[in-house]
TIRO-2110 file (N, C-alpha, C; in Angstrom, 1 decimal):
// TIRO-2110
-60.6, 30.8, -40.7, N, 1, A
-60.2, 29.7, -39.8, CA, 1, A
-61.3, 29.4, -38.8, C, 1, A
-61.7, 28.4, -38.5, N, 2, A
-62.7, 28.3, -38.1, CA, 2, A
-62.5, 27.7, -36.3, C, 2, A
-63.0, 27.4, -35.2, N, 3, A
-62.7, 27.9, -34.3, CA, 3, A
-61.9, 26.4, -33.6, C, 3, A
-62.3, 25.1, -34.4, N, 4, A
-61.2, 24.2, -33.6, CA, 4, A
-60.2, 24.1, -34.3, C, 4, A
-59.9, 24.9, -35.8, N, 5, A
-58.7, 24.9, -35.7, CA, 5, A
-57.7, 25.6, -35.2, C, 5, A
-58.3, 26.8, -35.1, N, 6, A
-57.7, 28.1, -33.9, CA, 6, A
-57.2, 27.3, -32.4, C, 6, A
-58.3, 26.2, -31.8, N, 7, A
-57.5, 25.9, -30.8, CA, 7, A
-56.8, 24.3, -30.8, C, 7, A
-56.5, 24.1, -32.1, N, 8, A
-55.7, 23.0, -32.5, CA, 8, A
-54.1, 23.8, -32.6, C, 8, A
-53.9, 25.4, -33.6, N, 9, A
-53.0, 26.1, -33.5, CA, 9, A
-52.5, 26.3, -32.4, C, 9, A
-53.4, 26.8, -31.4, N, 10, A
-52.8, 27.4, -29.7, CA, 10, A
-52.5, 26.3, -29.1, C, 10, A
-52.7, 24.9, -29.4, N, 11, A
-52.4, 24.0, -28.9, CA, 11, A
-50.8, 23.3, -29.2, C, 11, A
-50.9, 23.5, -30.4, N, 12, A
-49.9, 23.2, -31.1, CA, 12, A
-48.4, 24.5, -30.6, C, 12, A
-48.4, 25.9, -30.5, N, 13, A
-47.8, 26.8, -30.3, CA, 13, A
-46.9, 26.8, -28.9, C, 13, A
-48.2, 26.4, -28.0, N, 14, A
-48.1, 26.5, -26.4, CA, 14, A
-47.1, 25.1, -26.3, C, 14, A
-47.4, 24.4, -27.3, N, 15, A
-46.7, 22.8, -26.7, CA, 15, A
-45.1, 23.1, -26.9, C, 15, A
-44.8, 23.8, -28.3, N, 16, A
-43.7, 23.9, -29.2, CA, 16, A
-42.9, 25.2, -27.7, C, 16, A
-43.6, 26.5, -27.0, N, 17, A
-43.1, 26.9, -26.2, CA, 17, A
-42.7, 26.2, -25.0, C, 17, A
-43.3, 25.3, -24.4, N, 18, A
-43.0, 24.3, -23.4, CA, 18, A
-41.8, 23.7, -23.7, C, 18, A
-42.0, 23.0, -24.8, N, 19, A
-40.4, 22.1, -25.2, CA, 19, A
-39.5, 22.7, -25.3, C, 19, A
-39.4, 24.3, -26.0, N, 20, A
-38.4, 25.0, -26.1, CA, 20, A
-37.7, 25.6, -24.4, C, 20, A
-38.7, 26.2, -23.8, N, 21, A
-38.3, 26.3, -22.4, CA, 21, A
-37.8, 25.0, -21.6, C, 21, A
-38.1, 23.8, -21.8, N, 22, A
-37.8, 22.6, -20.8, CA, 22, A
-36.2, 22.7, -21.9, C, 22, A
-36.0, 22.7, -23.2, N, 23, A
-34.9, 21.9, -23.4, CA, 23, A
-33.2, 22.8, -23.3, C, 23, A
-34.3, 24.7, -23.0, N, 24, A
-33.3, 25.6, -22.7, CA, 24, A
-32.8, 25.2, -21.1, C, 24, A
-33.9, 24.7, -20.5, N, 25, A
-33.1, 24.5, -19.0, CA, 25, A
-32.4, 23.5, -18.9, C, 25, A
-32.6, 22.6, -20.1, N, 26, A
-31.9, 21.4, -19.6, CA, 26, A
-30.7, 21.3, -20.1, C, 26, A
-30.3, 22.9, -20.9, N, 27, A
-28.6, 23.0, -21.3, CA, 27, A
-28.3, 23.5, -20.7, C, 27, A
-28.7, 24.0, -19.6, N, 28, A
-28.3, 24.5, -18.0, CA, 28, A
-27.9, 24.0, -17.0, C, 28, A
-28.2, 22.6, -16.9, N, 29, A
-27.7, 21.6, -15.9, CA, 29, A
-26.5, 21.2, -16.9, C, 29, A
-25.9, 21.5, -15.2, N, 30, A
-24.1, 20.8, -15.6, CA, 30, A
-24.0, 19.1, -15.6, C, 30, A
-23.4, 18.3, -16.4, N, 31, A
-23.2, 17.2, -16.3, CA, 31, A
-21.8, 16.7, -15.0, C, 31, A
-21.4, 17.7, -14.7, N, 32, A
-20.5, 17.8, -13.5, CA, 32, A
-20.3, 18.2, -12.2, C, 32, A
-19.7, 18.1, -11.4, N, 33, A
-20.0, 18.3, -10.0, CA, 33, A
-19.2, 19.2, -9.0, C, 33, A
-19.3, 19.3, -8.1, N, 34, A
-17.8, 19.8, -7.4, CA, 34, A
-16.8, 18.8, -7.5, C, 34, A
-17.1, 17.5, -7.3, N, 35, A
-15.8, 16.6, -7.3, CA, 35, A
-14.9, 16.8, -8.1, C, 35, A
-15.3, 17.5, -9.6, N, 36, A
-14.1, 17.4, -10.2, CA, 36, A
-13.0, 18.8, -10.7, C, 36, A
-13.5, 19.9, -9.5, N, 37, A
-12.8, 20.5, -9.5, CA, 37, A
-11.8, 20.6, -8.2, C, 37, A
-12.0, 19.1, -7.4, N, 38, A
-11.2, 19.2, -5.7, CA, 38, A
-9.8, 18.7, -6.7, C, 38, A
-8.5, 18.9, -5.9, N, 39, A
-7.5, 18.9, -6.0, CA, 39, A
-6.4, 20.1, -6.7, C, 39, A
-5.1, 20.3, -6.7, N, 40, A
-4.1, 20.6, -6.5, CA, 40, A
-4.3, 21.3, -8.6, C, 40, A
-4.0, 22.7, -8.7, N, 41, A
-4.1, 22.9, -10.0, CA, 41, A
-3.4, 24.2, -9.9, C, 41, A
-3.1, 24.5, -11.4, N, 42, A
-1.8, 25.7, -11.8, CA, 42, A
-3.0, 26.4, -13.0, C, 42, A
-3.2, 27.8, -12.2, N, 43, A
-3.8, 28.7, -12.6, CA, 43, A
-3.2, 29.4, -13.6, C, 43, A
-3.8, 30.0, -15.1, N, 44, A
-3.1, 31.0, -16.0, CA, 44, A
-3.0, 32.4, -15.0, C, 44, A
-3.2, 32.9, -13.5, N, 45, A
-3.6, 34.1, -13.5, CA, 45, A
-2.5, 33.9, -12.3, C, 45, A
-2.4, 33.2, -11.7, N, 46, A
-1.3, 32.6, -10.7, CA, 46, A
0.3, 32.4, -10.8, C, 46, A
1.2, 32.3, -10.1, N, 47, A
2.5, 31.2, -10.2, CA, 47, A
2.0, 30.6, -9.1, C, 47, A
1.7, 30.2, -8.0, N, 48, A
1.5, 29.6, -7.0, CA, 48, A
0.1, 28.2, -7.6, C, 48, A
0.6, 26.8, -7.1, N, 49, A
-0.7, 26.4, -7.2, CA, 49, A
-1.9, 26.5, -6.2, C, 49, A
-3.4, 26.6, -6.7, N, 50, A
-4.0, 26.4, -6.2, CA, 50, A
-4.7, 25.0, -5.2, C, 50, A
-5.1, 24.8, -4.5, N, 51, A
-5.5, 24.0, -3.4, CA, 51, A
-7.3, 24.0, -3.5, C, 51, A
-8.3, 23.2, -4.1, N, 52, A
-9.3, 23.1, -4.0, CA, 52, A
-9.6, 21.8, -3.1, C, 52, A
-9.9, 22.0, -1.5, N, 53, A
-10.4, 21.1, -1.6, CA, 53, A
-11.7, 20.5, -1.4, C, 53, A
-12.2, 19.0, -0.5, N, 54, A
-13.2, 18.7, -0.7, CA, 54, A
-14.5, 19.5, 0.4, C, 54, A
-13.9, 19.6, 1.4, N, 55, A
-14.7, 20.5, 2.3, CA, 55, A
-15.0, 22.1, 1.7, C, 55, A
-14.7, 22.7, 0.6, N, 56, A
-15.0, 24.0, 0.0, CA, 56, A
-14.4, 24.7, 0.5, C, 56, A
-12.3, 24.6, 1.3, N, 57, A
-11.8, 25.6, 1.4, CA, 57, A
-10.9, 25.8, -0.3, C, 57, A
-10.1, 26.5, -0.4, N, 58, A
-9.1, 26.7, -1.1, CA, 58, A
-8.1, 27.6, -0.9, C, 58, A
-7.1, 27.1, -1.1, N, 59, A
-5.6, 28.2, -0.6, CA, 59, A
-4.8, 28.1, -1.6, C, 59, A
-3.4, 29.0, -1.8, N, 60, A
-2.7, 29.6, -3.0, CA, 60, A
-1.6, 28.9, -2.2, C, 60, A
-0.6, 28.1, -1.9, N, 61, A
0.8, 27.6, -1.3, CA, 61, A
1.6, 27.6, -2.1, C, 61, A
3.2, 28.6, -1.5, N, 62, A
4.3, 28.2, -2.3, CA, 62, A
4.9, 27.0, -2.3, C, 62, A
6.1, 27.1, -2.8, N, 63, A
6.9, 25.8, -2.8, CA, 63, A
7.0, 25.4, -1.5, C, 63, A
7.2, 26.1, -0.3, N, 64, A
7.6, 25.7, 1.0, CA, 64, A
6.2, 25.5, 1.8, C, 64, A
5.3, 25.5, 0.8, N, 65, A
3.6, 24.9, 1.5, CA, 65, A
3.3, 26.4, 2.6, C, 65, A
4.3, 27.6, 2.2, N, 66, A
3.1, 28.3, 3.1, CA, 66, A
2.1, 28.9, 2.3, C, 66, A
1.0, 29.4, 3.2, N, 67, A
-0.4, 29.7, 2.3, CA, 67, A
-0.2, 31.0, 2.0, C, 67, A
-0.5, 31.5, 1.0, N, 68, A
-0.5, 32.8, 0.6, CA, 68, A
-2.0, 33.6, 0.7, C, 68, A
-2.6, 32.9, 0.3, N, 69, A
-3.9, 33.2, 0.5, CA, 69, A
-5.4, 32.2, 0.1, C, 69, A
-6.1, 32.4, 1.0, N, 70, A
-6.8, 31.0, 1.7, CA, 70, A
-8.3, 31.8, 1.4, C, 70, A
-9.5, 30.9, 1.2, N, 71, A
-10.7, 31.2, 1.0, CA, 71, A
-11.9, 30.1, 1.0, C, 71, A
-13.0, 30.1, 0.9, N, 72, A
-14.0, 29.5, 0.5, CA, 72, A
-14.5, 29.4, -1.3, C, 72, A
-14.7, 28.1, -1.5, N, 73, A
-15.4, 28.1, -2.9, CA, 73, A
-16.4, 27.2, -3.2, C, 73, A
-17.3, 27.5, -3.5, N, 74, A
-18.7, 26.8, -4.5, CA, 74, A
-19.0, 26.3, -5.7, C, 74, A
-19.9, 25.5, -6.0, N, 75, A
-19.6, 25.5, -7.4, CA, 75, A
-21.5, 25.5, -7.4, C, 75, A
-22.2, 25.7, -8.0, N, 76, A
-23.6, 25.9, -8.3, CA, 76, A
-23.8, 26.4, -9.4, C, 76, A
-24.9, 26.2, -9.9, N, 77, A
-25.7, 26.4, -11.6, CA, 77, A
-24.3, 26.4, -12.2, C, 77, A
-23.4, 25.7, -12.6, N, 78, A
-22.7, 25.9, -13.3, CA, 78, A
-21.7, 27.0, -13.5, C, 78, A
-21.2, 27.5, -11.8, N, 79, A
-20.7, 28.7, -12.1, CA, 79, A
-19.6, 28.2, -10.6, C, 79, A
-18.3, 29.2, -10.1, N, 80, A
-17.7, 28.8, -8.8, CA, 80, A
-17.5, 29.9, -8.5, C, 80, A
-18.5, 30.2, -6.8, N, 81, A
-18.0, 31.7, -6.1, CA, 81, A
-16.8, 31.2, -5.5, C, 81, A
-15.8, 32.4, -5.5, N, 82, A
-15.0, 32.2, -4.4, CA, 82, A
-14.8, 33.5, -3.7, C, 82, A
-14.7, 32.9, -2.2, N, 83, A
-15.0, 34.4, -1.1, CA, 83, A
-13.4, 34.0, -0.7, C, 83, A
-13.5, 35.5, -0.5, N, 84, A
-11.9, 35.6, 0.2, CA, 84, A
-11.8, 36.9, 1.0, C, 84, A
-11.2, 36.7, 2.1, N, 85, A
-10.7, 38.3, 2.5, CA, 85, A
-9.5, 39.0, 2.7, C, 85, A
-10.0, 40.3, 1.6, N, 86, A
-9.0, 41.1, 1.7, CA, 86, A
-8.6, 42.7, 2.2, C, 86, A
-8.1, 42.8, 3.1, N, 87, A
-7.9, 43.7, 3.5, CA, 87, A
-9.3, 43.9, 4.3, C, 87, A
-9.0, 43.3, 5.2, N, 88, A
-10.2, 43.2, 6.2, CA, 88, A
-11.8, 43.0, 5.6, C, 88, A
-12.0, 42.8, 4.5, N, 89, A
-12.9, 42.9, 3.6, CA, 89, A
-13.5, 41.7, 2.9, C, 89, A
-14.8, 40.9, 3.4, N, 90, A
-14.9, 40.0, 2.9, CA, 90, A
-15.5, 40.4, 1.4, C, 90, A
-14.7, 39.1, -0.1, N, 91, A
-14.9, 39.5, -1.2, CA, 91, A
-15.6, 38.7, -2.1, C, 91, A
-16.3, 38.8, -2.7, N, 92, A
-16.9, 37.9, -3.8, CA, 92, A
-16.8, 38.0, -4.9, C, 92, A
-16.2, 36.3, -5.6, N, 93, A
-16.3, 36.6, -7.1, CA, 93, A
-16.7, 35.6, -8.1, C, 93, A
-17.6, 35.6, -8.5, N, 94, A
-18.4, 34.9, -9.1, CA, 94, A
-18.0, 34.4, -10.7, C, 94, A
-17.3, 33.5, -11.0, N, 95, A
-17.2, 32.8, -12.5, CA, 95, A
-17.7, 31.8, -12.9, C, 95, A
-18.6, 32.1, -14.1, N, 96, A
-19.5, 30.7, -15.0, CA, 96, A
-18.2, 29.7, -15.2, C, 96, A
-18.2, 28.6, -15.5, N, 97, A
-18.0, 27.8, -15.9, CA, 97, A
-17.9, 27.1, -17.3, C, 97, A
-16.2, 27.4, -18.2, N, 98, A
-17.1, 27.1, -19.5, CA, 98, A
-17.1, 26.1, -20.1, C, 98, A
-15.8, 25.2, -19.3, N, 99, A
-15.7, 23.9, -19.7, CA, 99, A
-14.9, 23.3, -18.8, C, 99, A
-15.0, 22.1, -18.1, N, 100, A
-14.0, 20.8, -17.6, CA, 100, A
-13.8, 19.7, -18.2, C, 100, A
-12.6, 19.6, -18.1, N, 101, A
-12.0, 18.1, -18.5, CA, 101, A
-11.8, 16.9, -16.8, C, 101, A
-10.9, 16.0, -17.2, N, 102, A
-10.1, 15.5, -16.2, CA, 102, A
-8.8, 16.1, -15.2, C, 102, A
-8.5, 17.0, -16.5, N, 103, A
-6.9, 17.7, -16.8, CA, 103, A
-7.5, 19.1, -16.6, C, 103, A
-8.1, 19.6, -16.6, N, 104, A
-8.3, 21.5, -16.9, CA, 104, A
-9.5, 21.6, -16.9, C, 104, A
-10.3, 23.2, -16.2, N, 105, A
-11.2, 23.9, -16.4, CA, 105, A
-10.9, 25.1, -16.8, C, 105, A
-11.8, 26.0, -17.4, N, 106, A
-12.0, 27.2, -17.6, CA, 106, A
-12.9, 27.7, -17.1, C, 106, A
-12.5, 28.8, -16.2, N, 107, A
-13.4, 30.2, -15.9, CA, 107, A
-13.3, 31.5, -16.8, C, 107, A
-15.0, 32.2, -16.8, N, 108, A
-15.5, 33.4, -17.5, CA, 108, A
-14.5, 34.3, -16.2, C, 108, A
-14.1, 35.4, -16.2, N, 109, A
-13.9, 36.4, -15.5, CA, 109, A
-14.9, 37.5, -15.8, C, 109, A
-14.8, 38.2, -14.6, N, 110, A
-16.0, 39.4, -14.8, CA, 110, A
-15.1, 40.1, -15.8, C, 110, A
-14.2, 40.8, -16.3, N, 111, A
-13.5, 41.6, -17.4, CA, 111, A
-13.8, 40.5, -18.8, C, 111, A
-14.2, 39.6, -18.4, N, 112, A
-14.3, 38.9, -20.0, CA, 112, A
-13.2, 37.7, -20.6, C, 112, A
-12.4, 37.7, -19.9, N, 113, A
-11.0, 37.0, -19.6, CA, 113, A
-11.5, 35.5, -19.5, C, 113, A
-10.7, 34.3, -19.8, N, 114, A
-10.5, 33.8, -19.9, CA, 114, A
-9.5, 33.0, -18.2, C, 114, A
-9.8, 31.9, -17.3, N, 115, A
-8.8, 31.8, -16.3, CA, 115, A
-8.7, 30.3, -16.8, C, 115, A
-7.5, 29.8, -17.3, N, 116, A
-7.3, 27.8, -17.5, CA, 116, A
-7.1, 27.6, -16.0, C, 116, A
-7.5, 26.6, -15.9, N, 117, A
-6.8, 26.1, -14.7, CA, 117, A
-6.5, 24.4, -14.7, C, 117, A
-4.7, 24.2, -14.7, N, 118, A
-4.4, 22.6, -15.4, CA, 118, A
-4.2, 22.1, -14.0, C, 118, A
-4.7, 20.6, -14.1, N, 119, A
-4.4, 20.1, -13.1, CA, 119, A
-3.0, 19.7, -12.6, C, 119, A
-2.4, 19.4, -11.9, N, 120, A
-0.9, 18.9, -10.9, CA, 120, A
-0.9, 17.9, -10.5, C, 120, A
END
């Protein structure tokens, strides 16, 4: 092989890695936002609904609106922390994101689990 087509090949190789890296990041950006996880939703892992709202608190309220338990939430790279404290102990827990609708999301749990959460 003679030497411009050696760097016809590396040209060709380097290009084909570029495209492959640009098009792995670009199934990384979420087509969705926080907006559409704000509002009122019934968790598989709950009886109480959850409270997302738009300022990034969220709380657990029974029927009689008291809070059961109240927190901070995020949503970034396609994933939502929610900090909470328990037992004097601030806590973090971090779940990807694996799919939203209008009506429902799904969270990864760190055990592997599965959380729906339908909207109300």
């Amino acid at each position: 092989m003679d030497r411009m087509t050696r760097k016809i090949w590396r040209l060709v190789a380097a290009t084909l890695v570029l495209t492959l890296i640009a098009s792995g990041c670009a199934r990384n950006e979420s087509s969705y936002s926080e907006k559409n996880f704000i509002g009122e939703w019934q968790s598989s892992r709950v009886g109480t609904p959850v409270y997302l709202q738009e300022d990034g608190e969220w709380d657990l309220k029974t029927e009689n609106d008291e809070v059961q338990q109240y927190g901070i939430w995020q949503f970034f790279d396609n994933q939502i922390l929610w900090t909470v404290r328990v037992n004097g102990q601030i806590r973090h827990d971090l779940n990807p994101v694996l799919s939203v609708t209008a009506d429902e999301f799904q969270l990864q749990e760190k055990d592997g689990s599965v959380t729906t959460f339908h909207r109300l």
